[in-house]
C-alpha positions as CSV (number, residue, x, y, z in Angstrom):
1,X,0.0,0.0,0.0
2,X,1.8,3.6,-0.9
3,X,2.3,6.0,1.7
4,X,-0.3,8.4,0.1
5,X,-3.4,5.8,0.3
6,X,-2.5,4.8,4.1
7,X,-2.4,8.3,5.1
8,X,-5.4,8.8,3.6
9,X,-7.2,5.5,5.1
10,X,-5.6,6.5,8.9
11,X,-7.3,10.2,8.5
12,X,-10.8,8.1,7.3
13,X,-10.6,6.3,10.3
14,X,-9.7,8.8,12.8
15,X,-12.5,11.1,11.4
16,X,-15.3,8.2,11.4
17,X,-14.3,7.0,15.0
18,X,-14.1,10.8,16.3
19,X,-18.1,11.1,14.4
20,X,-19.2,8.0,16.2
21,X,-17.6,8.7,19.5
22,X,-19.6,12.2,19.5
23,X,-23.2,11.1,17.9
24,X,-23.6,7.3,18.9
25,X,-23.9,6.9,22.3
26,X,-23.8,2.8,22.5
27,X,-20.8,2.6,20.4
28,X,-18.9,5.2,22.0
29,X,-19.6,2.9,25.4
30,X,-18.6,0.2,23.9
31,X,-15.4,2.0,22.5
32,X,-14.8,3.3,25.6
33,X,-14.7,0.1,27.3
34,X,-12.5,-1.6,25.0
35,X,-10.0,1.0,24.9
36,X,-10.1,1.1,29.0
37,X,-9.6,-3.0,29.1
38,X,-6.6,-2.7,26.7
39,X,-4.9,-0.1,29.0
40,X,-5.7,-1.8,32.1
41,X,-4.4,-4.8,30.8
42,X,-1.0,-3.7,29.6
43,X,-0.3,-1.5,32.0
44,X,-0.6,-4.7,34.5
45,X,2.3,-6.5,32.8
């Protein structure tokens, strides 16, 4: 993949995630709580 298209498809994401996080309450929970589990569990080891 060039360097141009994955910049492109990162910015996509980060703009999609940042529109559901703000307007869809039960996916934001659920993003929220997958991103707190991941923490929690690396910052055990």
């Amino acid at each position: 993949m060039a360097m141009r298209n994955y910049l492109i498809l990162c910015a996509a994401v980060t703009v999609l995630t940042c529109l559901a996080v703000l307007f869809i309450p039960g996916l934001s929970e659920a993003i929220e709580t997958a991103l707190l589990g991941f923490l929690a569990s690396n910052a055990s080891g």
